[in-house]
C-alpha positions as CSV (number, residue, x, y, z in Angstrom):
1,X,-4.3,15.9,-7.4
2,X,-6.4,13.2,-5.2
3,X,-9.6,12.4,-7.4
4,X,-11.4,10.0,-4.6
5,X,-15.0,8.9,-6.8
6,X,-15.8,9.0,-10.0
7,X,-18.3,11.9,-9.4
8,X,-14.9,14.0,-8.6
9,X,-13.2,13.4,-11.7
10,X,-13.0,16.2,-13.9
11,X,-14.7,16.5,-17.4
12,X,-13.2,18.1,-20.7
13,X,-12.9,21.0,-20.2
14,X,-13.8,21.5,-16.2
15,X,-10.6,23.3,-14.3
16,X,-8.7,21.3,-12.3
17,X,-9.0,21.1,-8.7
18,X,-7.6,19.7,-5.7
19,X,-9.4,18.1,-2.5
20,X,-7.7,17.8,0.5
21,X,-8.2,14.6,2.6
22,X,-5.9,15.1,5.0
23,X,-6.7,15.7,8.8
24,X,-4.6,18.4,9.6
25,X,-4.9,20.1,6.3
26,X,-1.5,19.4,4.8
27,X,-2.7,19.1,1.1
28,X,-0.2,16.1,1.2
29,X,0.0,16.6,-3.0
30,X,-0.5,19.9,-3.4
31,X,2.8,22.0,-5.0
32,X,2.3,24.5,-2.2
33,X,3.1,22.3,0.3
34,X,6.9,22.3,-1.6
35,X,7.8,18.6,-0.6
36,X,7.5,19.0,2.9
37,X,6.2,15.7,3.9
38,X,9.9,14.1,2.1
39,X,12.9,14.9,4.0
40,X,16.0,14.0,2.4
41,X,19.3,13.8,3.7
42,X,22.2,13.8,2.6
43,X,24.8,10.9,3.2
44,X,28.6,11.6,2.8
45,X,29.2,12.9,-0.8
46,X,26.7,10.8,-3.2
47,X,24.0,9.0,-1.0
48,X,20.6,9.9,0.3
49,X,18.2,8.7,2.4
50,X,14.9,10.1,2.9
51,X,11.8,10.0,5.6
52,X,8.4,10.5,5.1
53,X,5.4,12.0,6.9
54,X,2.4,10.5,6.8
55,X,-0.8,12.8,7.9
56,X,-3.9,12.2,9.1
57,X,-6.7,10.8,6.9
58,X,-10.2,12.1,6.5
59,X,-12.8,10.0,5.3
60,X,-11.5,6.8,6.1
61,X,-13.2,3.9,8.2
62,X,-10.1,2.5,9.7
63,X,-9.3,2.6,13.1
64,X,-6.3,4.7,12.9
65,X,-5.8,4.8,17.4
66,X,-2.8,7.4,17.4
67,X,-1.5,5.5,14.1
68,X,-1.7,8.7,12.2
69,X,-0.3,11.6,11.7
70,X,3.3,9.1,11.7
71,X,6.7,9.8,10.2
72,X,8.9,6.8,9.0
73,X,12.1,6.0,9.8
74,X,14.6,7.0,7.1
75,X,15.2,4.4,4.4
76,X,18.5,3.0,3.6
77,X,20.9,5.0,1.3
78,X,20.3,5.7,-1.9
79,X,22.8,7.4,-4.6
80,X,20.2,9.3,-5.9
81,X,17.2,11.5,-4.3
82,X,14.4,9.7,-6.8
83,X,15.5,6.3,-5.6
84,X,15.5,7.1,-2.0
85,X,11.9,9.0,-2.3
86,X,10.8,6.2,-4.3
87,X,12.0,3.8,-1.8
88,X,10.0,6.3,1.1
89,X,6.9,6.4,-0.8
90,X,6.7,2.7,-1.3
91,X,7.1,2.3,2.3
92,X,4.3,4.5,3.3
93,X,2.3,2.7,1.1
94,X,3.5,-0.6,3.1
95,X,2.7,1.5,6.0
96,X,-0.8,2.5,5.4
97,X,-1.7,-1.4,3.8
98,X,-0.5,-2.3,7.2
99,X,-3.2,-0.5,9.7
100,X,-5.6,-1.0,7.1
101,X,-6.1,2.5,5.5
102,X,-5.4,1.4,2.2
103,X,-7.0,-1.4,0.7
104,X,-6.0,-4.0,-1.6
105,X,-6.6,-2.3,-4.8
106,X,-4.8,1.2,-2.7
107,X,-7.6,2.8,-2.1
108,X,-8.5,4.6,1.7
109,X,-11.0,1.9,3.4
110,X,-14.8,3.6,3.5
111,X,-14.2,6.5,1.6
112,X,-16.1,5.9,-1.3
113,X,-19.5,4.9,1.3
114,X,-18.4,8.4,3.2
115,X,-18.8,10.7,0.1
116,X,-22.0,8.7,-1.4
């Protein structure tokens, strides 16, 4: 679940939601989306590698300029799926710190003025 502001969190007892920020709708977290933004491959008969695909981000202060929606390259192989999904998601992180959608503490640049 994305929980962007501290008015969004939940209290005892509320039921959970789920808010999407993505441009194109994706729900990047959401179960229904079934993994789709991780694609992993398989590599002979015990490696892995994976790619990601990054959306577009609402709320967000950054210039993205055609920056977003972006798929990575696949990583290296892995011998298990965890460790080559790991290894994708910390590179989208890298990804997004790099054009400046994420800040230094990981959170989206301006969202938090956006939603005040």
């Amino acid at each position: 679940r994305i929980y962007c502001e501290s008015k969004f969190l939940p209290v005892l007892g509320d039921e959970p939601f789920e808010i999407d920020l993505t441009g194109d709708g994706q729900h990047f977290t959401s179960k229904e989306q079934a993994g789709r933004n991780y694609v992993i491959k398989r590599i002979g008969s015990s490696s892995f590698t994976c790619t990601l695909h990054l959306p577009s981000v609402l709320l967000c202060l950054a210039k993205m300029d055609g920056m977003l929606p972006h798929t990575l390259p696949a990583t290296e192989a892995f011998t298990s799926k965890d460790k080559a999904i790991g290894r994708a998601a910390l590179d989208g992180v890298r990804y997004l710190l790099s054009i400046g959608v994420l800040d230094d503490r990981l959170r989206v640049v301006g969202r938090a003025q956006e939603i005040a």
